[in-house]
BALO-217531 format. One line per 2 residues: their letters; for each residue x, y, z of C-alpha. Coordinates in nm, 3 decimals. Example, Ala and Ser with C-alpha at 12.3 -4.5 7.8 and 13.67 -1.06 7.14 Angstrom:
# residues 2
as	1.230 -0.450 0.780 | 1.367 -0.106 0.714
//
This chain:
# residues 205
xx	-7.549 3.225 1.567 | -7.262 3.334 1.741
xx	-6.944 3.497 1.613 | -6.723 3.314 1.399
xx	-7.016 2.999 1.314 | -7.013 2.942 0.922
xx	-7.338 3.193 0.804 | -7.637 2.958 0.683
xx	-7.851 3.070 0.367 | -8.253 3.106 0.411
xx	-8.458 3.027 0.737 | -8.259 2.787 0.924
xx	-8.312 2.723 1.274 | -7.981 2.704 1.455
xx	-8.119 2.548 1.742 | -7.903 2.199 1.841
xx	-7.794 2.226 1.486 | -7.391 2.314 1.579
xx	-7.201 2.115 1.849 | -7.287 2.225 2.208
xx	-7.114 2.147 2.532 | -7.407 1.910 2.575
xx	-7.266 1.695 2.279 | -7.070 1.402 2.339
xx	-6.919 1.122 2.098 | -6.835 0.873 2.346
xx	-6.883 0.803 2.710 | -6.537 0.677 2.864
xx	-6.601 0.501 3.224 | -6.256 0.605 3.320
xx	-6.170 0.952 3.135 | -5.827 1.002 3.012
xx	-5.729 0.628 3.079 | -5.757 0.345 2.879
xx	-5.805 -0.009 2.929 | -5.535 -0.290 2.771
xx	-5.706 -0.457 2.560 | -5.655 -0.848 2.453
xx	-5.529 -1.009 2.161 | -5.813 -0.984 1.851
xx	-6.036 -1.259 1.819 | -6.148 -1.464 1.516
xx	-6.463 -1.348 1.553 | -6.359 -0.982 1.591
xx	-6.189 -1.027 1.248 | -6.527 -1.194 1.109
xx	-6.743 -0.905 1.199 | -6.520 -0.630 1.083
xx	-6.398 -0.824 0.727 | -6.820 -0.900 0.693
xx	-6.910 -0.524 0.797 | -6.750 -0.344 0.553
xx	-6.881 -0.583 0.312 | -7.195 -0.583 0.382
xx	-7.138 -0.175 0.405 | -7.113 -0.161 0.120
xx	-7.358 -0.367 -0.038 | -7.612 -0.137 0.138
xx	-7.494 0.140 -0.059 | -7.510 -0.003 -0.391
xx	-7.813 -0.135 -0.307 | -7.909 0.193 -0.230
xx	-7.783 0.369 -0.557 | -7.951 0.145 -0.741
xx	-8.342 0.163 -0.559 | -8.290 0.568 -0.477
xx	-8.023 0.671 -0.738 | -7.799 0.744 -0.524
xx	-7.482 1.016 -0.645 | -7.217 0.844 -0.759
xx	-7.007 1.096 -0.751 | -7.047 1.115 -0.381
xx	-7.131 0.724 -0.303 | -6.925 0.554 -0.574
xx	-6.558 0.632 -0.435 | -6.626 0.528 -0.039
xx	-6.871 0.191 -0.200 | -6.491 0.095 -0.366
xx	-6.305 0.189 -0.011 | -6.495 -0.050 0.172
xx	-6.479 -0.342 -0.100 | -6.138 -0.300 -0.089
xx	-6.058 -0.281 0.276 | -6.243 -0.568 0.324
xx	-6.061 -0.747 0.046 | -5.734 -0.681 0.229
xx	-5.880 -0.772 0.579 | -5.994 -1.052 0.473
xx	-5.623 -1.154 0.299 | -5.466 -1.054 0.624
xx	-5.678 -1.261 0.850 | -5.625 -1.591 0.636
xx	-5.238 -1.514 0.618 | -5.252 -1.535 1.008
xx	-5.472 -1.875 1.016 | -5.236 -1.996 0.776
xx	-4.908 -1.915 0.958 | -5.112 -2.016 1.284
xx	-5.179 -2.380 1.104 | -4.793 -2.373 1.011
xx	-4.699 -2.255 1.362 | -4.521 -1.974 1.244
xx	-4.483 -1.667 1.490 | -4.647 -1.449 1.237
xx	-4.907 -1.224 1.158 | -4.908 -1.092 0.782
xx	-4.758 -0.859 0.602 | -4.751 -0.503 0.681
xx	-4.866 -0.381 0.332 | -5.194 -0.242 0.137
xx	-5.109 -0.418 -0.150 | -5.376 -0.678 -0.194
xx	-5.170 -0.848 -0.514 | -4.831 -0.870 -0.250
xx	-5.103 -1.021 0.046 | -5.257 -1.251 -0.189
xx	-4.932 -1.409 -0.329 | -4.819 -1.517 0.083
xx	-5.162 -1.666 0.109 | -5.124 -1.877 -0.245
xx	-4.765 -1.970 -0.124 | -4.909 -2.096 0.258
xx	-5.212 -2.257 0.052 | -4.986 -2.453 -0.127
xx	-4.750 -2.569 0.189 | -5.052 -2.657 0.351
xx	-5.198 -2.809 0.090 | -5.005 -2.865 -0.245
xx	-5.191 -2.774 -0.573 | -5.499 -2.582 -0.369
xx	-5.316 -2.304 -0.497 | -5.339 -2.386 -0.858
xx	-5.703 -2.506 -0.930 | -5.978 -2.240 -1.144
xx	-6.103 -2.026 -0.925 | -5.755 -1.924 -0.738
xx	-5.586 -1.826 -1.087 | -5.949 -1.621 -1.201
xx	-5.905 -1.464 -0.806 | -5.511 -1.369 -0.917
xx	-5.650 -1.189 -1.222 | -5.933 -1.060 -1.026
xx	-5.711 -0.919 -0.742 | -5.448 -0.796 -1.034
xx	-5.722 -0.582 -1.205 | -5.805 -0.426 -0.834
xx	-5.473 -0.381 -0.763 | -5.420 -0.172 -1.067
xx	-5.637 0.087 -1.013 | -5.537 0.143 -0.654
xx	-5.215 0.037 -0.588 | -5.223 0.124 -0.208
xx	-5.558 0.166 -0.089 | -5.584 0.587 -0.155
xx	-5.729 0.580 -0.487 | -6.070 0.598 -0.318
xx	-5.969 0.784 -0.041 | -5.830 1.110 -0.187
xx	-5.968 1.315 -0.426 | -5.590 1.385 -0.473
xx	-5.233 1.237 -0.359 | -4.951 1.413 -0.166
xx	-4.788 1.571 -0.479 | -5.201 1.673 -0.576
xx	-5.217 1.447 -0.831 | -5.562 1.291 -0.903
xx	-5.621 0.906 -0.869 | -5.494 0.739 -1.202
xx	-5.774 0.486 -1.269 | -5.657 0.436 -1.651
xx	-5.967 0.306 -1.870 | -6.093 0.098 -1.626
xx	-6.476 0.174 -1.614 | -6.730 -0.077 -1.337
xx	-7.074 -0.134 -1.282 | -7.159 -0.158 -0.935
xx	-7.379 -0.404 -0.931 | -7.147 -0.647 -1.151
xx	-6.851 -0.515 -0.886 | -7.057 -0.644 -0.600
xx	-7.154 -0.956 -0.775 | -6.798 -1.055 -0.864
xx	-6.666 -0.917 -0.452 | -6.952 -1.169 -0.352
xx	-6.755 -1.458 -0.520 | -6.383 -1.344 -0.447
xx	-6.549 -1.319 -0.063 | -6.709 -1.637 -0.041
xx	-6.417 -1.814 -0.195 | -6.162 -1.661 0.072
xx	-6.434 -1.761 0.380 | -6.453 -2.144 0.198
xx	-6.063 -2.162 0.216 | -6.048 -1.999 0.579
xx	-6.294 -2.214 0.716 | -6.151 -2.496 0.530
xx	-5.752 -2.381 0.713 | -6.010 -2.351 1.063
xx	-6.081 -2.697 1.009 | -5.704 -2.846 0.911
xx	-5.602 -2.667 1.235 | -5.899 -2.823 1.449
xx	-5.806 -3.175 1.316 | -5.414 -3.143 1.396
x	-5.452 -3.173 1.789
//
């Protein structure tokens, strides 16, 4: 080990184990230029609102066949649920205002109660009283509770805030498997109503 490397307890073989000038992240084509790239797809949207989903789900379905820590699993498992909640909020806010022919995208905000609210009010100009059946008002309450415990997406981030206070998640206590059962619905409803907007918009030329 050379001088100034972090001392390692017991036989450990150093060999490859620390970065090396052989070590590289990434292979750019071009170094130190980089390419323009176009305007996001749909399906760019689909696979990275899906992956962090189905991220997710891995891990609790890893917690719960190898026990996974918690304590070390359970705070990034709510990250991704929750960034792909607000993906997924932000991407039917732009088919929405694409339907409408509005020159918008969505909100520039973490808060998943403030993102859900513009996508009940363009669900209802689109289609008047979508926005009030049983399963959007349970979804309000659903989004409500998350919003609670993590205001703006750093509750699961930090193990502190920038004045070092810890996350305040109140009395709220969650099972993971019941969280990723209940996701599962709030996620297939939002993909029903997308594809639902995907076909409106299809349909108007």
């Amino acid at each position: 080990m050379s001088k100034g490397k972090p001392p390692m307890n017991g036989d450990f073989d150093e060999t490859g184990a620390f970065p090396g000038s052989e070590d590289n992240l990434f292979e750019f084509e071009a170094r130190g230029s980089v390419a323009a790239s176009p305007s996001s797809t749909k399906e760019d949207w689909y696979h990275l609102i899906n992956g962090y989903k189905d991220a997710a789900d891995f891990l609790v379905a890893h917690t719960a066949e190898a026990r996974g820590d918690l304590r070390k699993l359970g705070n990034p498992i709510m990250f991704l649920y929750r960034h792909h909640l607000e993906l997924a909020l932000k991407d039917l806010i732009r088919d929405c205002r694409g339907l409408l022919r509005r020159n918008e995208i969505f909100p520039k905000t973490h808060r998943i109660d403030e993102l859900w609210q513009v996508c009940c009010g363009l669900l209802h100009e689109i289609s008047p009283g979508m926005s009030d059946n049983e399963e959007i008002q349970h979804t309000t309450r659903l989004l409500a509770d998350f919003q609670k415990i993590d205001p703006m997406s750093v509750a699961f981030r930090y193990p502190e805030d920038k004045d070092r206070n810890p996350p305040v998640l109140g009395e709220a206590a969650f099972d993971l498997s019941t969280l990723r059962d209940v996701l599962g619905k709030i996620s297939l409803l939002l993909e029903c109503i997308s594809e639902h907007v995907s076909t409106l918009e299809e349909h108007a030329f």
